[in-house]
PANU-375566 format. One line per 4 residues: number of its first residue (from 1); their letters; for each residue x, y, z of C-alpha. Coordinates in nm, 4 decimals, padded with zeros to 6 digits. Layout:
# PANU-375566
NUM) a) X Y Z; ...
This chain:
# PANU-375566
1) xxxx) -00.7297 -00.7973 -04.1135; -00.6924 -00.4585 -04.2029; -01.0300 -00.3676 -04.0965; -01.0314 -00.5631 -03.8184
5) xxxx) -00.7141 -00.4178 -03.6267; -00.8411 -00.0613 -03.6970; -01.2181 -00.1303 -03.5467; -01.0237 -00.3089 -03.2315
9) xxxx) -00.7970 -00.0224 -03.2080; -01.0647 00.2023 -03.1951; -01.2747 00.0005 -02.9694; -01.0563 -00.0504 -02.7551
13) xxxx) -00.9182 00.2840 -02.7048; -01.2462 00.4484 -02.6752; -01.2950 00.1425 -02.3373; -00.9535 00.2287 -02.1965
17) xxxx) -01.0212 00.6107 -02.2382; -01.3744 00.5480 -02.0783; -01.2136 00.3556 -01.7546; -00.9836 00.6509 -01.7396
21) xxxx) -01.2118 00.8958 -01.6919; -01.4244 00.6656 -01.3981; -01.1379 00.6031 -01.2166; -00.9696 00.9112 -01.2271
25) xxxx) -00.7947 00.7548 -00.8773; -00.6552 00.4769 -01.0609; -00.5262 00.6223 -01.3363; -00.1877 00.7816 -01.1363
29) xxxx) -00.0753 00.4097 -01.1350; -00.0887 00.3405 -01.5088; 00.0683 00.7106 -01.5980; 00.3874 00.5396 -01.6402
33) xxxx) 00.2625 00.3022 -01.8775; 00.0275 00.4857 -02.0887; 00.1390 00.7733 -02.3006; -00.0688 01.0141 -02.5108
37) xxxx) 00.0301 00.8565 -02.7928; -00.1217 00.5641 -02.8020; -00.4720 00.7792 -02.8557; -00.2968 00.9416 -03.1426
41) xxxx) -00.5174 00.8164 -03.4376; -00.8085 00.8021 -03.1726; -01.1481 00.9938 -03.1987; -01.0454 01.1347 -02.8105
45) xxxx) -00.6838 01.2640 -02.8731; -00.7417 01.5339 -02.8054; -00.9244 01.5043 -02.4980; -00.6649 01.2296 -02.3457
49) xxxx) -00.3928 01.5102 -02.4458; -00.5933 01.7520 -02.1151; -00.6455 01.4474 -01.9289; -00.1928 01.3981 -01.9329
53) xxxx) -00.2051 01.7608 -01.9123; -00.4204 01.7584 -01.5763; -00.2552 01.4789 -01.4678; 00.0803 01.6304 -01.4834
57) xxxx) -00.0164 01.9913 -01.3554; -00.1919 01.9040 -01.0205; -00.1469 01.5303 -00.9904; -00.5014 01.4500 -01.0575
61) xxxx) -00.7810 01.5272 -01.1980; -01.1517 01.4663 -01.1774; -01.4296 01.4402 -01.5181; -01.5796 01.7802 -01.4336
65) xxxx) -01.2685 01.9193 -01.4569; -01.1848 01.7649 -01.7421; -01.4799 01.8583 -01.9130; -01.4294 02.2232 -01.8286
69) xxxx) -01.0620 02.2422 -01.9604; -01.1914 02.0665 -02.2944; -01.4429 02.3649 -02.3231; -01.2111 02.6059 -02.2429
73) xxxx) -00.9544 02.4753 -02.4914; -01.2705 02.4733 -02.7666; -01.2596 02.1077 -02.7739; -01.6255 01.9588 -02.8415
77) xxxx) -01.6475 01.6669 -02.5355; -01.9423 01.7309 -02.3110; -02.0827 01.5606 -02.0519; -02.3065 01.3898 -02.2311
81) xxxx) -02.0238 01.2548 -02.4476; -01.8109 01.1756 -02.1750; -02.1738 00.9847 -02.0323; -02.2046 00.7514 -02.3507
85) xxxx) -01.8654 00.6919 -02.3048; -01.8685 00.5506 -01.9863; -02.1965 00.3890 -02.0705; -02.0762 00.1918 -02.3293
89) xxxx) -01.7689 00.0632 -02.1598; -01.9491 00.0132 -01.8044; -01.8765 -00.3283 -01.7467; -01.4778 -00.2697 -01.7968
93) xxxx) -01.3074 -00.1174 -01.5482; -00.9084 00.0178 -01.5950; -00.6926 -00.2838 -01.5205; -00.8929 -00.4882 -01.7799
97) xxxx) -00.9401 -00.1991 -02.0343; -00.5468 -00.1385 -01.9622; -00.4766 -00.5315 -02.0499; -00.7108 -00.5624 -02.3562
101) xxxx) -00.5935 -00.2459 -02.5484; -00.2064 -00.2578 -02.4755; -00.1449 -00.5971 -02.6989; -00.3839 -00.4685 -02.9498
105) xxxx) -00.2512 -00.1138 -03.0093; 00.1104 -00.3102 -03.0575; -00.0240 -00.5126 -03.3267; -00.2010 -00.1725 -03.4420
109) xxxx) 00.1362 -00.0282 -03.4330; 00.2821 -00.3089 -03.6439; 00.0295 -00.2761 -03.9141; 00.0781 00.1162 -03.9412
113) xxxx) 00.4379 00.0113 -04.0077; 00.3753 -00.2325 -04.2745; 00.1844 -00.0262 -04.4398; 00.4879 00.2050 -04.4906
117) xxxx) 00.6395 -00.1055 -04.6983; 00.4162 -00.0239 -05.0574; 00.5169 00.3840 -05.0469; 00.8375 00.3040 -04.9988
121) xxxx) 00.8614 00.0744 -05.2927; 00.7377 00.3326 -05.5074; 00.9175 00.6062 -05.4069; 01.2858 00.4029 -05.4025
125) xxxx) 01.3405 00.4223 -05.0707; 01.6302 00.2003 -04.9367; 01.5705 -00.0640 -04.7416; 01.7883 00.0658 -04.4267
129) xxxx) 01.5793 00.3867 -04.4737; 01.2634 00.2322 -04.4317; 01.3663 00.0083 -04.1496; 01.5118 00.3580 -03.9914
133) xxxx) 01.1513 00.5061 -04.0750; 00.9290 00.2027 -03.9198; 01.1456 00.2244 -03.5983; 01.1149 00.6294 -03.5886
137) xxxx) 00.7271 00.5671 -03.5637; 00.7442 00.2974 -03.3170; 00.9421 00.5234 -03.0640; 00.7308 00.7648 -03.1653
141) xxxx) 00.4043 00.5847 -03.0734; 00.5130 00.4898 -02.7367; 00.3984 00.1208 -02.7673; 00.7157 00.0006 -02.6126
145) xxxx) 00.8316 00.2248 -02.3475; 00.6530 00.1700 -02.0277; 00.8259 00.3520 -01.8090; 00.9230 00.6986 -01.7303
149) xxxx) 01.1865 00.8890 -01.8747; 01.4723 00.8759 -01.4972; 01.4173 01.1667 -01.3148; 01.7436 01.2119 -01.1514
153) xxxx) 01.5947 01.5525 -00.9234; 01.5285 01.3753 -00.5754; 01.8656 01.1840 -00.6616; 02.0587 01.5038 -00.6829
157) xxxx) 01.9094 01.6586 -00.3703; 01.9972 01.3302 -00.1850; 02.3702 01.3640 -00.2964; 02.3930 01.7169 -00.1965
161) xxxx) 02.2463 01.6462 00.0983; 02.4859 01.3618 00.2005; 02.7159 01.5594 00.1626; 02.6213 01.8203 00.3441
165) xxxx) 02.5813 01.6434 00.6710; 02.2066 01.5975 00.6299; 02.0157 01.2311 00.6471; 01.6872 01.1638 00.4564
169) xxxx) 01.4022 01.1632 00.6724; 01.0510 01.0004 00.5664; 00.7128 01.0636 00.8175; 00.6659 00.6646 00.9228
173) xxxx) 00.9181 00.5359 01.1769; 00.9438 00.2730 01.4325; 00.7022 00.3614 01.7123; 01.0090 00.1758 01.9581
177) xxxx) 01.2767 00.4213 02.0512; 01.5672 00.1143 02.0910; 01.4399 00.0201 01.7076; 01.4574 00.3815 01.6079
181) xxxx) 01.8129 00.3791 01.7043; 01.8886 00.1902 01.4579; 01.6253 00.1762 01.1578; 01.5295 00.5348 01.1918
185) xxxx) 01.2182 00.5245 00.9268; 01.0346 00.2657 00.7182; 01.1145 00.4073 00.3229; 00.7948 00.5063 00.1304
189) xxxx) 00.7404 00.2378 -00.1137; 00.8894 -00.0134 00.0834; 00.6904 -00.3861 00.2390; 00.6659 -00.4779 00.5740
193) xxxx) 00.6116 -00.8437 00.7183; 00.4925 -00.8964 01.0681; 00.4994 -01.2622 01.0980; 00.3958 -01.4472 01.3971
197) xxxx) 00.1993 -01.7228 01.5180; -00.1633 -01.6582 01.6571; -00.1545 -01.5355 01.9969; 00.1864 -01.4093 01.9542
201) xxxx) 00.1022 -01.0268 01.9147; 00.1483 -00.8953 01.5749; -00.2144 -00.7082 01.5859; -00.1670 -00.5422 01.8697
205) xxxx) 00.2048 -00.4694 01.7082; 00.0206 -00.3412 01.4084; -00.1618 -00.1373 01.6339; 00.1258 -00.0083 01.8524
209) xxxx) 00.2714 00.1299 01.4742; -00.0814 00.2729 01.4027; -00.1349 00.4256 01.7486; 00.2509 00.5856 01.6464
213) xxxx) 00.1550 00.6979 01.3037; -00.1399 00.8952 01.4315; -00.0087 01.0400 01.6840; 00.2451 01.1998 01.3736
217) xxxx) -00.0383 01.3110 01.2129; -00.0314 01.0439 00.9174; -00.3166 00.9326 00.7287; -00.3264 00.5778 00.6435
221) xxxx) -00.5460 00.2490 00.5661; -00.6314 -00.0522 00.8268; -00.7843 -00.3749 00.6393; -00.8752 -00.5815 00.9126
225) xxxx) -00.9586 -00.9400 00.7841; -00.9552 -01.1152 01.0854; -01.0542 -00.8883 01.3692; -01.4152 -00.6770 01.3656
229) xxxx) -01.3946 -00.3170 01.3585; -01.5587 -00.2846 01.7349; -01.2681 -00.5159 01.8712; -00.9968 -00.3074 01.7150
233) xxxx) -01.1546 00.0497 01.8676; -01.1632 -00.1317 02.2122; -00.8219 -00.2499 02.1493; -00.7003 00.0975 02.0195
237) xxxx) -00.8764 00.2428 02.3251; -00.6709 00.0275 02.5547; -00.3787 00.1414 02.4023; -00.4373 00.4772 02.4504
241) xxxx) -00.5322 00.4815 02.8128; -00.3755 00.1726 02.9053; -00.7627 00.0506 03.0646; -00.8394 -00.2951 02.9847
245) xxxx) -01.1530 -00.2921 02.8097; -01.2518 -00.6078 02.9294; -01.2697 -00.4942 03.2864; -01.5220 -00.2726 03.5186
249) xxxx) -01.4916 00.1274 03.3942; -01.8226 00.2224 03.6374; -01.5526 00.2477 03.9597; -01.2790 00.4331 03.8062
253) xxxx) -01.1304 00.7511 03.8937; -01.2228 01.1071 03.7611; -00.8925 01.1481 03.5846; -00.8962 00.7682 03.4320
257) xxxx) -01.2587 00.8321 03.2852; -01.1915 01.2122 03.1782; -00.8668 01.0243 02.9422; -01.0972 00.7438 02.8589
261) xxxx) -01.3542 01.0083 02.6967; -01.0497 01.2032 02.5486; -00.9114 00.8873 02.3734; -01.2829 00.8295 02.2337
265) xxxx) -01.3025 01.1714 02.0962; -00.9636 01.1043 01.9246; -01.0857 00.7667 01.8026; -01.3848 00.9433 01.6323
269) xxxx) -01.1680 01.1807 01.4633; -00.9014 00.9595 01.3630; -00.7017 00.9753 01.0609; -00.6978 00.6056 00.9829
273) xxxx) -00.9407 00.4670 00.7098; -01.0950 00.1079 00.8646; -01.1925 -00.1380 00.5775; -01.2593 -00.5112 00.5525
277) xxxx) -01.1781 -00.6115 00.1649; -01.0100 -00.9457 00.1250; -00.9713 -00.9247 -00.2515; -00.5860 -00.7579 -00.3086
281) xxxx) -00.7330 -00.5949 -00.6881; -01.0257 -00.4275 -00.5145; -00.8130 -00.3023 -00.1972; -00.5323 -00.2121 -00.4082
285) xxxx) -00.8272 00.0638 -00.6199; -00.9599 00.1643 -00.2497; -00.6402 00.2645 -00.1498; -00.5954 00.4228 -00.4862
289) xxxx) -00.9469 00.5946 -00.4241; -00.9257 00.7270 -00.0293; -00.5319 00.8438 -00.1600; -00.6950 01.0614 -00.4624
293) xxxx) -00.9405 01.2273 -00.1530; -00.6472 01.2669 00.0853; -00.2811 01.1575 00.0427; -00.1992 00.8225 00.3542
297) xxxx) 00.1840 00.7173 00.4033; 00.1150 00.4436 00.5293; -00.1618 00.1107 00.5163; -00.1489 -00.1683 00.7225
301) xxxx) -00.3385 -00.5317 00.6130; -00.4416 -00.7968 00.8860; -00.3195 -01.0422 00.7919; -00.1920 -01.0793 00.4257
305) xxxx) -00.2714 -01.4895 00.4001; -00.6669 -01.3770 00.4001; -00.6282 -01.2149 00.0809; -00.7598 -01.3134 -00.2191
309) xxxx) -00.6496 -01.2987 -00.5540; -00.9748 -01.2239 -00.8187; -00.8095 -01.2890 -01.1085; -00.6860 -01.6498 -00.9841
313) xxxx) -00.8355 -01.9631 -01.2030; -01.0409 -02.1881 -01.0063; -00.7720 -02.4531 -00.9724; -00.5153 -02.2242 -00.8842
317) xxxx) -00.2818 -02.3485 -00.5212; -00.1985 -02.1238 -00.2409; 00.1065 -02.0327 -00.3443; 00.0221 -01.9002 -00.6693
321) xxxx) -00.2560 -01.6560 -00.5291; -00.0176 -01.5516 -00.2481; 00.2529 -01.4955 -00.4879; 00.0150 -01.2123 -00.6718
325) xxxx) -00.1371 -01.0798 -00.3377; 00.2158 -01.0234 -00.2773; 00.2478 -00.8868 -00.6411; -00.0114 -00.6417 -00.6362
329) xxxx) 00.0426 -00.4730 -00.2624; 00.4148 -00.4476 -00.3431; 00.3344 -00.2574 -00.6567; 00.0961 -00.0355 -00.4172
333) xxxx) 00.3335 00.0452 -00.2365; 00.5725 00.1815 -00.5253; 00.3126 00.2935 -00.7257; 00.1432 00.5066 -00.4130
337) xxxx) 00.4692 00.6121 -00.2708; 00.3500 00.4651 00.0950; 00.4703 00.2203 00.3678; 00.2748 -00.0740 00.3523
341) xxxx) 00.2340 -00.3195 00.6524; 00.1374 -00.6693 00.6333; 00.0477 -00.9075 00.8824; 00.1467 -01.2548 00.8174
345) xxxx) 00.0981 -01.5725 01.0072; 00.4039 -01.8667 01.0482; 00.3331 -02.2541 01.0405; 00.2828 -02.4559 01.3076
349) xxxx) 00.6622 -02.6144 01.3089; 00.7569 -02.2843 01.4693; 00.5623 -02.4267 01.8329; 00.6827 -02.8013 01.7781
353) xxxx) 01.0750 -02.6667 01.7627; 01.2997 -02.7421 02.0413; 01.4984 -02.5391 02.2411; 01.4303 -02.1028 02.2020
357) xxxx) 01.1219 -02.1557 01.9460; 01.2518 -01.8379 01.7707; 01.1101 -01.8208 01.3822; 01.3189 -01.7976 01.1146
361) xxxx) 01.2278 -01.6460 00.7336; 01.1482 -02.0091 00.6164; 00.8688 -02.0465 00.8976; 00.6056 -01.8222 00.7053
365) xxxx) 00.2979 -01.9704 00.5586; 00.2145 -02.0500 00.2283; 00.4631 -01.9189 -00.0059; 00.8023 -01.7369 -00.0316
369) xxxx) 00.6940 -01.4816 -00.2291; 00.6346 -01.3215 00.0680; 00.9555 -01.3151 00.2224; 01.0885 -01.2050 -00.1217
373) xxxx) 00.8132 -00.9029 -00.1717; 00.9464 -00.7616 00.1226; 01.1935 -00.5331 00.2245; 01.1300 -00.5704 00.5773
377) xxxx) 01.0348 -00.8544 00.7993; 00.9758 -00.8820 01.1993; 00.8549 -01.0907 01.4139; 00.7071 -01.0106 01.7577
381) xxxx) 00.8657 -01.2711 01.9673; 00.7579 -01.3766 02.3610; 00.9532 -01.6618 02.5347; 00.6615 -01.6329 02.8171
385) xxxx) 00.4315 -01.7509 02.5827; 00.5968 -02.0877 02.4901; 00.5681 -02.1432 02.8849; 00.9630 -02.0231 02.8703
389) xxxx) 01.0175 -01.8230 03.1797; 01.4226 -01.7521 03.2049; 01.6582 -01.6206 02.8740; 01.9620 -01.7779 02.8000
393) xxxx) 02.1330 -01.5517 03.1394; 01.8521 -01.6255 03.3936; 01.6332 -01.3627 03.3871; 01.2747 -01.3877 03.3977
397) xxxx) 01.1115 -01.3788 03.0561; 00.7790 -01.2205 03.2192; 00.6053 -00.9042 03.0507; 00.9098 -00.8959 02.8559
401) xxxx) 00.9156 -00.8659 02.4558; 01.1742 -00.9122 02.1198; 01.1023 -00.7382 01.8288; 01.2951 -00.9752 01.6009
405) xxxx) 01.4273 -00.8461 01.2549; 01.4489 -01.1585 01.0290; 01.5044 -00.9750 00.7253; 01.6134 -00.5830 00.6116
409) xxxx) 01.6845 -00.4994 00.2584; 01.8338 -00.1731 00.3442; 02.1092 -00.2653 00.5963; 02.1793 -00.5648 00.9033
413) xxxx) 01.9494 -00.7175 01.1280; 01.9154 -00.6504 01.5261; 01.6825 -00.7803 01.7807; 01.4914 -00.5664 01.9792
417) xxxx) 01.4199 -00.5556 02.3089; 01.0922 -00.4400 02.4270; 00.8138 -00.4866 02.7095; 00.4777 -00.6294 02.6453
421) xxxx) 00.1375 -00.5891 02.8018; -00.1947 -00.7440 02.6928; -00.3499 -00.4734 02.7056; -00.0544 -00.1838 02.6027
425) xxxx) 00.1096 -00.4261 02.3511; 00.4693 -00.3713 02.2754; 00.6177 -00.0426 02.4832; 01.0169 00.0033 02.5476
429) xxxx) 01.1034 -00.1039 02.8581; 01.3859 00.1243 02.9453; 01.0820 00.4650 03.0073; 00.9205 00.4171 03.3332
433) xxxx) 00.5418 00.4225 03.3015; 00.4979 00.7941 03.3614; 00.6805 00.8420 03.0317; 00.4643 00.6169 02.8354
437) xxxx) 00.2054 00.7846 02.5737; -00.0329 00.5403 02.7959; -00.0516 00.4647 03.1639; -00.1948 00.1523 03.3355
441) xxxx) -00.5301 00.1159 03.4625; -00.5837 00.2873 03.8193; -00.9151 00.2001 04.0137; -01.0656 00.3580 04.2429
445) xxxx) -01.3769 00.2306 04.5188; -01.4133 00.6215 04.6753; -01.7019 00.7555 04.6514; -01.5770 01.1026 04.6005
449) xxxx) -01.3446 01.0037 04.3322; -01.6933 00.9003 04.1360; -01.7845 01.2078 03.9617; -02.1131 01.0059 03.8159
C-alpha cells in the first residue's frame, strides 16, 4: 500500500503537471483549486512553484516562458524535459489529470499523516499533540482548501464608491435604451436565457446584443449550433444597413451600396470569434483558449438545448446532460469573469395556450436547471406572430415587440417594449429611423444613382 500510494502520487502528479503546461489557457480556471503544495514531495516542485509564480505575476503564462524563468532561476527543466513530459501524459488532458490526482494526493496526504503515528510513539508525544501535528500538515498541504483565500479589495472599492455617489459600471449592457433604464449592465460572471419558441426571434435578439457589444468595442464568442456561419454574416449585414439580404442589391442607390461595403469591411474585421462546437467541455477550453490570446466579456451560444455533455453515460436522459451543460457554462462564466448568453428554446404548450400566449419560466425545454443556472432570463415576445393583432387596449400589435423579463436575480422584473423588423430585429420604438444605428432599405431604378 505504501508503495503503491507513493508511485500513484507521483504518477499522477507528473500527468496533472504535464496537462498544465499544454493548456496553459486552462489552467486560470483550476488556480483556485490547485495549490503549490500539492507538488511538494514531487520531482517538479520546483518548476510548478514558477509556473504559480507566472501565473500570479502576469495572469498567464506560456511553456517557453516557463522554461526560460526555470533557467534563469538555475532550475534544470528543459525543453526536452518539459517534451517527455507532455509525451508521456498525451492522452490526458487537465480536467481528467485534475480529477484523477486530487482523490489520490488526499489519500497520499492521509498516509504521510499516519506515518507520523510510529515517531510519535517513540518519542512520547501526547496524543492531542499528534492529532494537533497531523492537522498542521494537512492545512499545510492544501489538500482541502479549494478555494481562494476572500479578497475583500474590489469589495472595499465598491463600498467607497457607494458611498461616494458613484454606481458600478461593467462594458456589456442592454443594446435597448427603455431596458437600459432599468437594468443598466449584464454583471460579468453572470447567465443569460433567451427563451423563445422557433420563429419567435431570439437569434436575431442574440444578434441585436452582438451587433451592440461590437459596436463597444468588446471581444466575445458566437457558437452557432443551429444557424451556418454564411446565414449569420447576411443576417449581421442586414442589421447593420437595415438591407434585406434576401432582396435585389444590383438597383440600389450609391449611398445604400457605399454602407453595404462599409458594413462588410466591419464584418471582416470583427471582434467576435464564430465557432460551431456542440460539446459544453470542449467549448468551455475554446473559450478558455481564444480568452488566453485576447481577453472577450462576453459569449453568446445558439441555442443551449444543442449542447452536449461528453462526459454523459450512454443511458443518461435529457435532463441530466442539460443539467451539466448548464453546469459547466455557468462555471465559465465565473471562472472567465464574462457575460454569457444562451439561447434556449420553450415547449410547444407555449402555442397551444389560450388567451395572450405569453411564456412563463416553467415553459423552457428539457430541464430546470436552466432556469436555475441563470441569473437572467428573457423572452422575445410578438403577439403578431400568434396571428394576435390588437393588445389588451386596442392597438395594433404590428411590427411591434416585448422584451419580456421572466426572471432577474439581481432586482424586479419589467417588460419591455420594443419594435421589431425581420430584417433589423428588435430596435426601440420611441427613436425615429434616422436615429437608428441602421436605416431601412432605400431603392433606387435611376440610372444616375447606379454608380456600377
Amino acid at each position: 500500500m505504501k508503495e503503491g500510494i507513493e508511485v500513484q502520487y507521483q504518477q499522477l502528479s507528473d500527468a496533472l503537471i504535464a496537462a498544465i503546461i499544454r493548456e496553459p489557457h486552462n489552467f486560470r480556471k483550476y488556480v483556485a483549486k490547485i495549490t503549490p503544495a500539492w507538488f511538494s514531495a514531487s520531482r517538479y516542485d520546483q518548476v510548478t512553484g514558477i509556473i504559480w509564480r507566472l501565473q500570479k505575476q502576469f495572469g498567464k503564462f506560456s511553456a517557453n516562458g516557463l522554461i526560460h524563468e526555470c533557467q534563469k532561476s538555475g532550475i534544470n527543466f528543459t525543453a526536452d524535459d518539459a517534451a517527455v513530459l507532455m509525451r508521456n501524459a498525451s492522452g490526458v488532458d487537465l480536467e481528467m489529470a485534475y480529477q484523477c490526482f486530487e482523490p489520490v494526493y488526499k489519500m497520499w496526504v492521509e498516509h504521510r499523516a499516519a506515518q507520523m503515528i510510529p515517531g510519535a510513539i517513540m518519542s512520547g508525544m501526547t496524543a492531542q499533540a499528534l492529532r494537533r501535528k497531523q492537522d498542521e500538515f494537512r492545512r499545510e498541504s492544501g489538500a482541502y482548501t479549494i478555494a481562494e483565500d476572500l479578497n475583500f479589495d474590489t469589495f472595499d472599492r465598491w463600498v467607497e464608491d457607494k458611498l461616494e455617489g458613484y454606481e458600478p459600471d461593467y462594458p456589456c449592457k442592454p443594446h435597448l435604451l427603455t431596458m437600459r433604464a432599468r437594468l443598466k449592465y449584464y454583471e460579468p460572471g453572470a447567465v443569460m436565457l433567451i427563451a423563445a419558441r422557433p420563429g419567435m426571434g431570439k437569434t436575431q435578439l442574440g444578434l441585436n446584443m452582438l451587433e451592440h457589444f461590437e459596436s463597444c468595442g468588446l471581444h466575445g464568442v458566437f457558437n452557432s449550433l443551429e444557424m451556418g456561419y454564411d446565414a449569420l454574416l447576411r443576417r449581421r449585414m442586414g442589421i447593420m444597413t437595415g438591407t434585406d439580404p434576401n432582396c435585389d442589391w444590383s438597383m440600389l442607390a450609391p449611398a445604400r451600396r457605399a454602407a453595404i461595403v462599409e458594413a462588410a469591411r466591419k464584418v471582416k474585421n470583427s471582434n467576435v470569434r464564430f465557432v460551431t462546437e456542440y460539446g459544453v467541455t470542449a467549448f468551455v477550453n475554446m473559450l478558455h483558449a481564444i480568452n488566453y490570446e485576447k481577453p472577450i466579456q462576453y459569449a453568446i451560444v445558439d441555442y443551449v438545448q444543442l449542447m452536449k455533455y461528453e462526459g454523459a453515460s450512454r443511458n443518461a436522459n435529457r435532463d441530466t446532460i442539460i443539467t451539466e451543460v448548464s453546469r459547466e457554462l455557468m462555471e465559465a462564466a465565473k471562472s472567465l469573469n464574462i457575460t454569457l448568453v444562451a439561447m434556449a428554446q420553450l415547449n410547444r404548450g407555449v402555442e397551444g395556450r389560450g388567451g395572450s400566449k405569453r411564456p412563463a419560466l416553467s415553459d423552457i425545454r428539457d430541464s430546470g436547471s436552466l432556469e436555475q443556472a441563470a441569473h437572467y432570463v428573457f423572452a422575445p415576445f410578438r403577439a403578431e406572430y400568434y396571428g394576435i393583432h390588437e393588445d389588451e387596449t386596442g392597438a395594433s400589435t404590428k411590427g411591434k415587440a416585448e422584451i419580456l423579463t421572466l426572471k432577474n436575480r439581481n432586482g424586479v422584473t419589467f417588460d419591455y417594449k420594443c419594435a421589431f423588423d425581420p430584417v433589423l430585429g428588435f430596435y426601440d420604438e420611441s427613436l425615429q429611423p434616422a436615429e437608428q444605428p441602421i436605416t431601412p432599405v432605400q431603392y433606387s431604378r435611376n440610372e444616375e444613382a447606379i454608380p456600377f
